[in-house]
py3Dmol code that shows the C-alpha trace and the ligand (Angstrom):
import py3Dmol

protein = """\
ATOM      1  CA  UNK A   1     103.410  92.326  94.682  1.00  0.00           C
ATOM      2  CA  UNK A   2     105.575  90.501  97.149  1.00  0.00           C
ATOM      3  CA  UNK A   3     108.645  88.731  95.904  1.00  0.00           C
ATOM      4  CA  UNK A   4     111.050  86.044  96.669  1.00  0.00           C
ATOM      5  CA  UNK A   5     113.954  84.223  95.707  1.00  0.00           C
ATOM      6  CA  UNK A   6     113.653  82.262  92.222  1.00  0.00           C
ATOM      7  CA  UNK A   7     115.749  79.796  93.670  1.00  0.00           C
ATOM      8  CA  UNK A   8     118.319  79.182  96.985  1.00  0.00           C
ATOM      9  CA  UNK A   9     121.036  80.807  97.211  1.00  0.00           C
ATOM     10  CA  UNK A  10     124.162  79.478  99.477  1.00  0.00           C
ATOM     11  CA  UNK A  11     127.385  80.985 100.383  1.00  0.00           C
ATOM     12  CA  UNK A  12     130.362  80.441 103.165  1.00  0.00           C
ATOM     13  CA  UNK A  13     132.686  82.547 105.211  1.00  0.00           C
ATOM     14  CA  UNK A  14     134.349  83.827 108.390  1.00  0.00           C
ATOM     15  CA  UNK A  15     132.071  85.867 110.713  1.00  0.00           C
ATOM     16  CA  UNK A  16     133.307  89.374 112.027  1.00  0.00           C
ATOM     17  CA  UNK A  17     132.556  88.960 116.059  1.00  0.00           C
ATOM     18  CA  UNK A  18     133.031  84.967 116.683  1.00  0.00           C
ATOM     19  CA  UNK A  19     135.886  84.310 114.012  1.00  0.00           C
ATOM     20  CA  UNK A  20     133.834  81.290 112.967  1.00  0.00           C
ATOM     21  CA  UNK A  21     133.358  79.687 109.575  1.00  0.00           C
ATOM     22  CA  UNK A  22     130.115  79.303 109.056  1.00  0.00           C
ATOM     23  CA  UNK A  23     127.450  78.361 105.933  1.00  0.00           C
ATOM     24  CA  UNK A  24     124.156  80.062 104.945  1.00  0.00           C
ATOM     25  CA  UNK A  25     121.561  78.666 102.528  1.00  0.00           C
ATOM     26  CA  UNK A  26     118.462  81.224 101.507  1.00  0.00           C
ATOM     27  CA  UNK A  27     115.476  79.414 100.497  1.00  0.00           C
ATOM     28  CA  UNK A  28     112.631  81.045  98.656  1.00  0.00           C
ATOM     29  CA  UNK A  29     109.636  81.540 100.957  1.00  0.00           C
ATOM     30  CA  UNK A  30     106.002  81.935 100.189  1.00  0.00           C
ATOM     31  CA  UNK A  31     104.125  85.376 100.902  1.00  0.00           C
ATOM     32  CA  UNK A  32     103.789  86.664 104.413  1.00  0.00           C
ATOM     33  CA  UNK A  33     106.405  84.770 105.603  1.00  0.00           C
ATOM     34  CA  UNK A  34     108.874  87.757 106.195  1.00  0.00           C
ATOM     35  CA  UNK A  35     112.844  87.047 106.847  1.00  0.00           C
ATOM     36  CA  UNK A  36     113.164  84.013 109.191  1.00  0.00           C
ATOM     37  CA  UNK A  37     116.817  82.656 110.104  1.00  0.00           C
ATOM     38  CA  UNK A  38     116.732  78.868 110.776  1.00  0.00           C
ATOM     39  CA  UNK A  39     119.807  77.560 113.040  1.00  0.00           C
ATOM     40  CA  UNK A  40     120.448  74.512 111.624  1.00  0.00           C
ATOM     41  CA  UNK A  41     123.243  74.114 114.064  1.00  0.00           C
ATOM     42  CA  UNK A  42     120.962  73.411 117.211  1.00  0.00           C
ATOM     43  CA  UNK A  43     119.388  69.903 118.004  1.00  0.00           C
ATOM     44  CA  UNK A  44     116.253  71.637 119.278  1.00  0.00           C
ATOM     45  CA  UNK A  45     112.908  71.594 117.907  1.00  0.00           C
ATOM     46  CA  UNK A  46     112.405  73.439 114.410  1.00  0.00           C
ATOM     47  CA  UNK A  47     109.682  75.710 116.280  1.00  0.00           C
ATOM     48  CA  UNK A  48     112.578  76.939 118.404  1.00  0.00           C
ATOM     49  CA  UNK A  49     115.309  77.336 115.826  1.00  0.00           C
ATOM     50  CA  UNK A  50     113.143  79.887 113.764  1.00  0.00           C
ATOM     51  CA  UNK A  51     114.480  83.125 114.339  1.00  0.00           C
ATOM     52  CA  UNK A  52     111.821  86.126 113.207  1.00  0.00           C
ATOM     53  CA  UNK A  53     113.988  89.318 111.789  1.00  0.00           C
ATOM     54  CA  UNK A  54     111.389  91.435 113.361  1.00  0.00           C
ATOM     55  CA  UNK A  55     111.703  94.339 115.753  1.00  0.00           C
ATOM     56  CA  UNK A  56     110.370  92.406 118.665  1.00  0.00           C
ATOM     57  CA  UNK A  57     113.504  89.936 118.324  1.00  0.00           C
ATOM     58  CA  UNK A  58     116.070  92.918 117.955  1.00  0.00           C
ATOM     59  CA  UNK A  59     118.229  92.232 121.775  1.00  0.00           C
ATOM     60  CA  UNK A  60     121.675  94.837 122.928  1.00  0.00           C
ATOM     61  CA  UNK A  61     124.768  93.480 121.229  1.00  0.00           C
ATOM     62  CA  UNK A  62     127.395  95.661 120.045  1.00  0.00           C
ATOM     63  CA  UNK A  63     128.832  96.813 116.748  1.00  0.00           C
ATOM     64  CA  UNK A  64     125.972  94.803 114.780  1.00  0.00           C
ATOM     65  CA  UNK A  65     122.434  93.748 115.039  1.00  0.00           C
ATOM     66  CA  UNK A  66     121.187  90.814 116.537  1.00  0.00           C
ATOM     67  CA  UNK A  67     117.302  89.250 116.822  1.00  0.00           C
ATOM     68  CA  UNK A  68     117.003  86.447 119.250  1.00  0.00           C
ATOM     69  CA  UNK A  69     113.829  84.356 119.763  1.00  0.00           C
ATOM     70  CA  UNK A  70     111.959  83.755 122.736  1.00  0.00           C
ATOM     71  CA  UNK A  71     113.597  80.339 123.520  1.00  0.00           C
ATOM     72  CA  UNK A  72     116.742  82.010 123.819  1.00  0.00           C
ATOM     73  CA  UNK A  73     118.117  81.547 120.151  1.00  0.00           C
ATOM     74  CA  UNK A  74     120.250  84.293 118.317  1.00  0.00           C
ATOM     75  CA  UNK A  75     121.505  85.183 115.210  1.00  0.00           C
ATOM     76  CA  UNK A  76     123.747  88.113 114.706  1.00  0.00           C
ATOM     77  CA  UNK A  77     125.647  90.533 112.595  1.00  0.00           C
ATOM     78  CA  UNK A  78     122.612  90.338 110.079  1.00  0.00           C
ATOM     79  CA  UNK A  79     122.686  93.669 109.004  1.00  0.00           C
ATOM     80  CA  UNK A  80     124.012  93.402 105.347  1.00  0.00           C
ATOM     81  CA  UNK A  81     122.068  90.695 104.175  1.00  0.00           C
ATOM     82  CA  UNK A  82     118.765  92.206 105.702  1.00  0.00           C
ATOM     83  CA  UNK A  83     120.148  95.348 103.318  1.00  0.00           C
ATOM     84  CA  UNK A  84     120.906  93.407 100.199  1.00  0.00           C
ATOM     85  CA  UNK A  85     117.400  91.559 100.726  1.00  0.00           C
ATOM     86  CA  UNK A  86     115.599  95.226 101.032  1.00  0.00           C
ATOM     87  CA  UNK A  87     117.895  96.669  98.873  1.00  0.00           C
ATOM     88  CA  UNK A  88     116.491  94.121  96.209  1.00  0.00           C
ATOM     89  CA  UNK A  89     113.303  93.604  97.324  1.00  0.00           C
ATOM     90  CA  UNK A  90     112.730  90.193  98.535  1.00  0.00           C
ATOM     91  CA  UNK A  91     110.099  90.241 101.096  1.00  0.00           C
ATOM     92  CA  UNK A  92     110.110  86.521 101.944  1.00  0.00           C
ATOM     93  CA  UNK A  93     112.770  84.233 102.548  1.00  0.00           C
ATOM     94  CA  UNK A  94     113.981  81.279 104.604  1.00  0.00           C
ATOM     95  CA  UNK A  95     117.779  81.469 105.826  1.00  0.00           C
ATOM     96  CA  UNK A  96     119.449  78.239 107.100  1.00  0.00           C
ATOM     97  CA  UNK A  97     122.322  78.890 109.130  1.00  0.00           C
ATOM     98  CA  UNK A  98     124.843  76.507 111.425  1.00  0.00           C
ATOM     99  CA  UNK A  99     126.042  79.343 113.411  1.00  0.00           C
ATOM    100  CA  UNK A 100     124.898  82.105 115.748  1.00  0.00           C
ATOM    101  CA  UNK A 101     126.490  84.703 113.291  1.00  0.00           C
ATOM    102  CA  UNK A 102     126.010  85.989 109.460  1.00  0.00           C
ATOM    103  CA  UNK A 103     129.684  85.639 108.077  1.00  0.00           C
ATOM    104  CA  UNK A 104     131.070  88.749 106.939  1.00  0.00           C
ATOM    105  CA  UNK A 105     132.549  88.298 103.373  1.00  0.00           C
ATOM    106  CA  UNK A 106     134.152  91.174 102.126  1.00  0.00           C
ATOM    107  CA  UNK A 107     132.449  93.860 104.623  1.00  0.00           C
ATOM    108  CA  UNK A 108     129.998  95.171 101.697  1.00  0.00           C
ATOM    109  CA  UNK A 109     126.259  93.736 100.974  1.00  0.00           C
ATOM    110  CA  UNK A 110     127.733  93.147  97.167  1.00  0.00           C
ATOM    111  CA  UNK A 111     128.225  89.409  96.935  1.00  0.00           C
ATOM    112  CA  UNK A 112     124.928  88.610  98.763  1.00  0.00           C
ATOM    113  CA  UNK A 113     123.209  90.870  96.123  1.00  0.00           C
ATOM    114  CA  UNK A 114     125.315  89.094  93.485  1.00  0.00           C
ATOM    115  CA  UNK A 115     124.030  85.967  94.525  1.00  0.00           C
ATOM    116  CA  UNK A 116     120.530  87.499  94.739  1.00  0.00           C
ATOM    117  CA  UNK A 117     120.783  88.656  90.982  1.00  0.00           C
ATOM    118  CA  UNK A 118     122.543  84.948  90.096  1.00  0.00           C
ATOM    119  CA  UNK A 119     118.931  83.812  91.259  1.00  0.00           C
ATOM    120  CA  UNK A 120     116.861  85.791  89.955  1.00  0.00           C
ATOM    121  CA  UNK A 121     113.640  87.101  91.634  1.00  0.00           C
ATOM    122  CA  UNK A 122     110.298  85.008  91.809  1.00  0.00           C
ATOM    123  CA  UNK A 123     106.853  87.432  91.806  1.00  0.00           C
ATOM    124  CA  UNK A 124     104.338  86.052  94.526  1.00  0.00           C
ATOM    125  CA  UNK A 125     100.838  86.501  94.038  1.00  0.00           C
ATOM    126  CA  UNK A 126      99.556  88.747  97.174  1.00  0.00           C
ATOM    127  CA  UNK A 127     100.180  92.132  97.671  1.00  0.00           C
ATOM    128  CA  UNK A 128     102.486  94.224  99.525  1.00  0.00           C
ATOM    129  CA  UNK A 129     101.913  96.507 102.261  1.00  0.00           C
ATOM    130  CA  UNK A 130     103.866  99.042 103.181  1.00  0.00           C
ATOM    131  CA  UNK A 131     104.632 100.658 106.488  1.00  0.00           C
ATOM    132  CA  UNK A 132     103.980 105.069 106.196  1.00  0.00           C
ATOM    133  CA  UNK A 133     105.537 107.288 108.526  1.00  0.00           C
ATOM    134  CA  UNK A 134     102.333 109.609 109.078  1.00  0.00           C
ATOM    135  CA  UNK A 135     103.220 112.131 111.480  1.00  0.00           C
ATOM    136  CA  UNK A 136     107.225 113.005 112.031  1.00  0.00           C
ATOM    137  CA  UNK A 137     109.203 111.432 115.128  1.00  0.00           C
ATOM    138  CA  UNK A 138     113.124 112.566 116.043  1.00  0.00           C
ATOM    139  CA  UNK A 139     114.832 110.105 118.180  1.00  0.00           C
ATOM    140  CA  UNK A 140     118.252 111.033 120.154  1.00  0.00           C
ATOM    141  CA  UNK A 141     119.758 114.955 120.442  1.00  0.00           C
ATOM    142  CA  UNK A 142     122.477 117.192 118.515  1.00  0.00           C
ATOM    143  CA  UNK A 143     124.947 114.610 118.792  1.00  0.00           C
ATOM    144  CA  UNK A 144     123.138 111.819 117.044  1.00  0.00           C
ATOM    145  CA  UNK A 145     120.049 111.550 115.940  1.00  0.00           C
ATOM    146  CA  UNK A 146     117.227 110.194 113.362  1.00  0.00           C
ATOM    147  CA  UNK A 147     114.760 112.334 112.338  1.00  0.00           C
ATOM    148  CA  UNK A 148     111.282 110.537 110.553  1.00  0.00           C
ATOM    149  CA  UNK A 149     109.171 112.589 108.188  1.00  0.00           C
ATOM    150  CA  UNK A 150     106.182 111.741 106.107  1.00  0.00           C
ATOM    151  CA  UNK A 151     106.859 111.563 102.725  1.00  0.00           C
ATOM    152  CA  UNK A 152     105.456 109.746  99.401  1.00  0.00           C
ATOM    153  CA  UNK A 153     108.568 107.557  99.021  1.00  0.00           C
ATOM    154  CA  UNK A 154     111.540 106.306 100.926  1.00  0.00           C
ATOM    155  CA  UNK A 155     114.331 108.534 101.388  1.00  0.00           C
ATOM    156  CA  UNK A 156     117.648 109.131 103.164  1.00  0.00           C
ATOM    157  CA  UNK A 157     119.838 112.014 104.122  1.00  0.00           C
ATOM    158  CA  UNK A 158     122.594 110.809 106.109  1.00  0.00           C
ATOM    159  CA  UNK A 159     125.774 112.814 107.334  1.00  0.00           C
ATOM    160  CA  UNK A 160     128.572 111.655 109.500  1.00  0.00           C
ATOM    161  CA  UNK A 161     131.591 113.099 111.662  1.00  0.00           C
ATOM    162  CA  UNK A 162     134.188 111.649 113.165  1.00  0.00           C
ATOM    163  CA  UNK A 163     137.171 112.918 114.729  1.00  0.00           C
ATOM    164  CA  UNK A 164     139.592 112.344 111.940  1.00  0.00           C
ATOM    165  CA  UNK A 165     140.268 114.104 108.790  1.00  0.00           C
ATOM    166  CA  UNK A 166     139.152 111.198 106.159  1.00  0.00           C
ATOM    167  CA  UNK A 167     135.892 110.855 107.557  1.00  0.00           C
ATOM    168  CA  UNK A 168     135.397 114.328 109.914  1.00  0.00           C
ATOM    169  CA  UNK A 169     132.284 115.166 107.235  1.00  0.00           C
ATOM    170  CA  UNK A 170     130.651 113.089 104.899  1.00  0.00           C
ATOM    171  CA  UNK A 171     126.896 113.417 103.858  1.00  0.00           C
ATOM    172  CA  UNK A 172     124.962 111.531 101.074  1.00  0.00           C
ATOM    173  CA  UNK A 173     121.379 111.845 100.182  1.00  0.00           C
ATOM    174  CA  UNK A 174     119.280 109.247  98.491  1.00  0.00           C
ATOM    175  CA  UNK A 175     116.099 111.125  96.980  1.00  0.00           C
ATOM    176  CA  UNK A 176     114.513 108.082  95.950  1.00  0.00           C
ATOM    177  CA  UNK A 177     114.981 104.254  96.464  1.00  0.00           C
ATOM    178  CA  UNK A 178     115.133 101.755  93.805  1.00  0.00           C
ATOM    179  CA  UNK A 179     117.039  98.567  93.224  1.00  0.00           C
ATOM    180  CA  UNK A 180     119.822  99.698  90.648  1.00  0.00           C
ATOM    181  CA  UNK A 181     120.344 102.468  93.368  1.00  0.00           C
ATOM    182  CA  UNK A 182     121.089 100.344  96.051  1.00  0.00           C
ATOM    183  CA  UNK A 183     122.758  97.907  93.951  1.00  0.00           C
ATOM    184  CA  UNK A 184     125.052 100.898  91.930  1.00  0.00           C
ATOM    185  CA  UNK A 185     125.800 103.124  94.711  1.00  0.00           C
ATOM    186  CA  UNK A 186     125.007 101.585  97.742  1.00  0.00           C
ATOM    187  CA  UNK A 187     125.973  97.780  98.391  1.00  0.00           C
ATOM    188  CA  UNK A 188     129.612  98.055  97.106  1.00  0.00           C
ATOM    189  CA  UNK A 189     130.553 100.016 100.379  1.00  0.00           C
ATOM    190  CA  UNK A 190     132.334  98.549 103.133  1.00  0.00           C
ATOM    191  CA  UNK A 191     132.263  98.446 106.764  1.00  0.00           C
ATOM    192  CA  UNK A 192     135.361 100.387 108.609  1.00  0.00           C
ATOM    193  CA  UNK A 193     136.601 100.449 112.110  1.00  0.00           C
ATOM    194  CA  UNK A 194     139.668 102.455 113.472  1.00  0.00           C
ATOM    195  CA  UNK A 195     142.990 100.894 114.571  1.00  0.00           C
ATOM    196  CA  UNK A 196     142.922 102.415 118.315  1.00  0.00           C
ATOM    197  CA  UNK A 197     139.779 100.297 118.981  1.00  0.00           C
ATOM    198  CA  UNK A 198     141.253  97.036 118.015  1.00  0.00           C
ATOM    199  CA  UNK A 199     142.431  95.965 121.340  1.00  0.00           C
ATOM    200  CA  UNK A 200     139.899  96.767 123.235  1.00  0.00           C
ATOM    201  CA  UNK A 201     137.259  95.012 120.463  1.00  0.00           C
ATOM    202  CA  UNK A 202     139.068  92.171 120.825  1.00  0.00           C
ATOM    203  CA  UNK A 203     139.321  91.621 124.819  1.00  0.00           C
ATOM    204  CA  UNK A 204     135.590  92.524 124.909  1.00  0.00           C
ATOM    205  CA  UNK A 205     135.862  89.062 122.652  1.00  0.00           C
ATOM    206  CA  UNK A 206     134.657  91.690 119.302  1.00  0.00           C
ATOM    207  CA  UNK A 207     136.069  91.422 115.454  1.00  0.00           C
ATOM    208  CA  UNK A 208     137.858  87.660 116.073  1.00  0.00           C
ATOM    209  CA  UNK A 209     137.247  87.214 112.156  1.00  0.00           C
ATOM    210  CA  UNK A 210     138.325  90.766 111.522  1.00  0.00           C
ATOM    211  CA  UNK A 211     140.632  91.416 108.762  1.00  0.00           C
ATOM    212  CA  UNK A 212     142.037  93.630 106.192  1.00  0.00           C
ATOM    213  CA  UNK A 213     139.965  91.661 103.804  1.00  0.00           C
ATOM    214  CA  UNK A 214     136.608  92.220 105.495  1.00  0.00           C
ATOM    215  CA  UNK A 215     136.592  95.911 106.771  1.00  0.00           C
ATOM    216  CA  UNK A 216     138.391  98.946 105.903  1.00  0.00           C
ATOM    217  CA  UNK A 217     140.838  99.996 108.664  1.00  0.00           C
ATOM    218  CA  UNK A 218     142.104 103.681 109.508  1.00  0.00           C
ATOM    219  CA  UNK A 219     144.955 104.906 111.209  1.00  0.00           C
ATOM    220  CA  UNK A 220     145.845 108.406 111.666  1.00  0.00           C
ATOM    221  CA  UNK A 221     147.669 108.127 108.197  1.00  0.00           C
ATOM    222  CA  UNK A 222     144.521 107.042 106.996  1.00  0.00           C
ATOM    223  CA  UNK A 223     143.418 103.586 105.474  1.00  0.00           C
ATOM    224  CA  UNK A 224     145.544 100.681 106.228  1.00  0.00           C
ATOM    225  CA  UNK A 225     144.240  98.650 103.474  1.00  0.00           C
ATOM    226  CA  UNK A 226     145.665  97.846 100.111  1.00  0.00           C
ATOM    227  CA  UNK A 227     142.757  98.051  98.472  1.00  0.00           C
ATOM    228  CA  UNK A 228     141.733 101.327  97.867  1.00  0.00           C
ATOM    229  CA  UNK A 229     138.362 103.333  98.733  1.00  0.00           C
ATOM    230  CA  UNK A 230     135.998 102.073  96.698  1.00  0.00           C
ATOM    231  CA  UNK A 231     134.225 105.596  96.795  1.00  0.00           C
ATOM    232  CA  UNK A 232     135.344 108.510  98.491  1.00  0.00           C
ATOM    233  CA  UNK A 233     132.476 108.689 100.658  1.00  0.00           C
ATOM    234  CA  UNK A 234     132.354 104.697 101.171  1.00  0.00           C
ATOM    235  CA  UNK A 235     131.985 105.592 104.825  1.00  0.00           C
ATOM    236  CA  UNK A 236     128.698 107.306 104.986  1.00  0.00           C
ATOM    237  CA  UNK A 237     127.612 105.076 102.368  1.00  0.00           C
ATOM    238  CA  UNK A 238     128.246 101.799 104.658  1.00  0.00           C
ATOM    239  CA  UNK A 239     125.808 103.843 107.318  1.00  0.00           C
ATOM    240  CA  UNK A 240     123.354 104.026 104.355  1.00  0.00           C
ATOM    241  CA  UNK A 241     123.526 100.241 103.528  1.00  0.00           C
ATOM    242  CA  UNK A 242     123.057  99.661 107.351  1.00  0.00           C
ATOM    243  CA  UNK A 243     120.553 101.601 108.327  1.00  0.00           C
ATOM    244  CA  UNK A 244     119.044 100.007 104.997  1.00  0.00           C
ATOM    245  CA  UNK A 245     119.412  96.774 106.881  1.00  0.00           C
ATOM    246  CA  UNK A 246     117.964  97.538 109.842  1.00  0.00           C
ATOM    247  CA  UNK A 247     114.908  99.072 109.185  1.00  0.00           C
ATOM    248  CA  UNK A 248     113.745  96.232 107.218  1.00  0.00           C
ATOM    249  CA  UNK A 249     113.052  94.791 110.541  1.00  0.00           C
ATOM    250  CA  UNK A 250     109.821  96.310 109.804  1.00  0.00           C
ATOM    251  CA  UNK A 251     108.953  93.646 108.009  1.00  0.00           C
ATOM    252  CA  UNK A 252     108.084  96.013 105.306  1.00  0.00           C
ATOM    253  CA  UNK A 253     109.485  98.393 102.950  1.00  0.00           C
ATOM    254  CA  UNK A 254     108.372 101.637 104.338  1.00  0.00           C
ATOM    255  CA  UNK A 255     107.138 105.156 103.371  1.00  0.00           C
ATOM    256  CA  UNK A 256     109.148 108.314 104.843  1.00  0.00           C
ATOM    257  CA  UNK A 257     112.287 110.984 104.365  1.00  0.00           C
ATOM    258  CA  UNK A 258     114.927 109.911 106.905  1.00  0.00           C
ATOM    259  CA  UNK A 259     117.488 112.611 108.302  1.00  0.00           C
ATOM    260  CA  UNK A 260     120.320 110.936 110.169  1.00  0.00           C
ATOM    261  CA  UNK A 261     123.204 112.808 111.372  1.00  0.00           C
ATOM    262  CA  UNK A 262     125.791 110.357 113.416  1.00  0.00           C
ATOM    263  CA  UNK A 263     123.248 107.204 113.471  1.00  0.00           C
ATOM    264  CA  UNK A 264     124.773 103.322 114.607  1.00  0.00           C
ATOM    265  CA  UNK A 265     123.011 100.148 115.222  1.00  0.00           C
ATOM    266  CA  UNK A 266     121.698 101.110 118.580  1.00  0.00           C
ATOM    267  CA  UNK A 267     120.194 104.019 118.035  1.00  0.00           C
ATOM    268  CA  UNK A 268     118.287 102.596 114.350  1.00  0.00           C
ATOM    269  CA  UNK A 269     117.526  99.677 116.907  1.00  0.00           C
ATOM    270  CA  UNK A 270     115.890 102.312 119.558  1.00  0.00           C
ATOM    271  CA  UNK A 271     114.574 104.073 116.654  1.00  0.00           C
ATOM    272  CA  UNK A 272     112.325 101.445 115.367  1.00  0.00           C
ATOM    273  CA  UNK A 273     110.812 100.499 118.574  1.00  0.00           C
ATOM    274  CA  UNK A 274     110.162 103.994 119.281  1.00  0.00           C
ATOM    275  CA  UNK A 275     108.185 104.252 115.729  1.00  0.00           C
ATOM    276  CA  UNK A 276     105.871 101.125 116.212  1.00  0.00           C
ATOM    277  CA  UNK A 277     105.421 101.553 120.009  1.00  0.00           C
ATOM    278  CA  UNK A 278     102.650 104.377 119.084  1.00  0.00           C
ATOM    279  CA  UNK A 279     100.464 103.723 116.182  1.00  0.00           C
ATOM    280  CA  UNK A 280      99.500 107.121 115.494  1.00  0.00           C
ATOM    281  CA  UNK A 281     103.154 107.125 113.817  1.00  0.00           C
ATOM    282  CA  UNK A 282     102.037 104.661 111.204  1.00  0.00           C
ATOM    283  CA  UNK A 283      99.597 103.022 109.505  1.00  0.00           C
ATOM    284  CA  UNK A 284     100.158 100.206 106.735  1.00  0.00           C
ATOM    285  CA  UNK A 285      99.176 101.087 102.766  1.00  0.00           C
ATOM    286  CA  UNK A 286      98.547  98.647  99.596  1.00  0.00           C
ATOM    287  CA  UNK A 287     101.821  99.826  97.540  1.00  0.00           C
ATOM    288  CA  UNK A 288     101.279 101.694  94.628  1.00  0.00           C
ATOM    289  CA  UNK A 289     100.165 105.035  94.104  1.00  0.00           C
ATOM    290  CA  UNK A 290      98.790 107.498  96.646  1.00  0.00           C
ATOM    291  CA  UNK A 291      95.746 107.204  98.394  1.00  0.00           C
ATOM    292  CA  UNK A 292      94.031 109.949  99.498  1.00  0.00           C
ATOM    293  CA  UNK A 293      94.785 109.284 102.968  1.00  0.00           C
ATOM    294  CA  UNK A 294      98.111 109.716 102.938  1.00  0.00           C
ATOM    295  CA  UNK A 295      97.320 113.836 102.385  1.00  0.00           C
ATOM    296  CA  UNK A 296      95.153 113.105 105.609  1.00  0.00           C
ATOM    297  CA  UNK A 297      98.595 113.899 107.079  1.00  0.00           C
ATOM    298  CA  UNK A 298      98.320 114.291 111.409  1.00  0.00           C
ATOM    299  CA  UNK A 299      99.176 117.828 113.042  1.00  0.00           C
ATOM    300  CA  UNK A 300     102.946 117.987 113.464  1.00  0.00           C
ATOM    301  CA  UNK A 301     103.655 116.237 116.978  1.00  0.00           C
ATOM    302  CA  UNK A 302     107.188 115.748 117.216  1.00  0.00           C
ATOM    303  CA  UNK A 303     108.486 112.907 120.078  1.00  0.00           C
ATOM    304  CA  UNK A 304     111.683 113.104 121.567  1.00  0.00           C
ATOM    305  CA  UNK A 305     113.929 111.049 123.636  1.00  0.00           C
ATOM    306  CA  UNK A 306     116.673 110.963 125.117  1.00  0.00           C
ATOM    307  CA  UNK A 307     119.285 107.897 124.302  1.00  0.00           C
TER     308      UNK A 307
END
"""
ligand_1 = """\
1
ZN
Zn 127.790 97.453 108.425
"""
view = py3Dmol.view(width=600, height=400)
view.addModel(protein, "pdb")
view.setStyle({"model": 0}, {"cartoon": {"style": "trace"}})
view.addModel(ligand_1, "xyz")
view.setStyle({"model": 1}, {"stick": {}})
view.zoomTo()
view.show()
């Protein structure tokens, strides 16, 4: 069944890109609502502060993901909250915020699933669908790419490489997806960003709020922060808890193995509207155990694009 929040949660903080303080209430929602950001900020109508997290809302920013209505209203850098509310799975919820940006806390999804746990989880009473990869889809080439297979549950195999000897190789698969899972070895993991990029971040008017408190930082030495690792392989785990984030602009939880080798924002982002741009990709399913049309698996037609 679909689920909410038992009660609101509320928290405060500095965001990564704008540098701004800014306070976030979520409300429980009822079913079929989805994740819908309210800017509480803007003297507009209510109609035009809603803000759908859907993959028709998803607009080009950098170094996060941001969904922006059709009246012109954003919200940004909602990436780890989308992954604590999948990771926990809340389907429905109502997010009041008075600024164009998610605040950042301490780079990791933890305190937001914290909060979530604090509140406990109410049960709705109408079913959940969820969205099955049917036939498999690659998206981008050798040097980055996500690769979409059919497959009975939801699962992740994601490696990355970097030019730089912490980080040149890490790869973590998840074989199955449940909430102790995300919440054990997933939402503790930080976001990181390397020290020769800080300028230019900054003059593009990027990481204002940045800090050694909110993202892990590497030099050549290696990480700049006191605070240790919290994993050895806390990098390719923050791509996990990410691309967690971002898929649930789906609207659903979703059926399929995921390969990723090098993934980001954009390409998850290009990704998604790749997937529900053809329906014979997917089809929605009741959740719960197999059907028999989901052996009435299509031929193996593989799309590929260029990014
Ligand atoms: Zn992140």
């Amino acid at each position: 069944m679909q689920q909410t929040l038992k009660k609101s949660i509320s928290f405060t903080g500095v965001c990564l890109h704008s540098g701004i303080n800014t306070n976030v209430k979520v409300h429980p929602a009822p079913a079929d609502t989805g994740i819908k950001f309210k800017r509480i900020d803007l003297k507009t109508s209510s109609k035009e502060n809603i803000i759908d997290a859907t993959v028709n809302n998803i607009v080009k920013s950098q170094l996060c993901t941001t969904v922006q209505n059709k009246f012109g209203n954003k919200v940004s850098t909602i990436e780890h909250l989308m992954s604590a509310l999948h990771g926990l799975g809340i389907d429905n919820a109502l997010i009041d915020i008075d600024s164009d940006e998610v605040p950042i806390l301490d780079g990791s999804s933890k305190i937001f699933v914290n909060l979530i746990d604090e509140a406990g989880i109410k049960h709705l009473k109408s079913s959940r669908k969820i969205l099955k990869i049917i036939r498999p889809i690659i998206l981008g080439d050798k040097n980055a790419f996500i690769k979409a297979l059919p497959a009975q549950s939801f699962s992740i195999d994601y490696t990355i490489s970097y030019d730089h000897s912490l980080l040149n190789h890490q790869k973590l698969t998840l074989d199955s997806f449940e909430e102790s899972i995300y919440r054990d070895l997933i939402s503790n993991s930080r976001t990181f960003g390397f020290k020769e990029d800080v300028d230019m971040l900054l003059e593009k008017g990027l990481i204002k709020g940045g800090s050694l408190e909110n993202a892990i930082l590497i030099d050549e030495a290696g990480v700049m922060n006191d605070e240790e690792l919290r994993y050895p392989d806390e990098f390719v785990r923050h791509k996990i808890l990410d691309f967690i984030g971002d898929i649930f602009l789906l609207g659903k939880k979703v059926e399929g193995h995921f390969e990723i080798y090098c993934g980001g924002h954009n390409l998850t982002q290009e990704f998604l509207k790749t997937l529900l741009s053809d329906h014979s990709n997917w089809k929605l399913i009741n959740e719960g155990p197999s059907d028999i049309d989901q052996r009435l698996i299509k031929p193996h037609t593989e799309i590929s694009a260029a990014i």
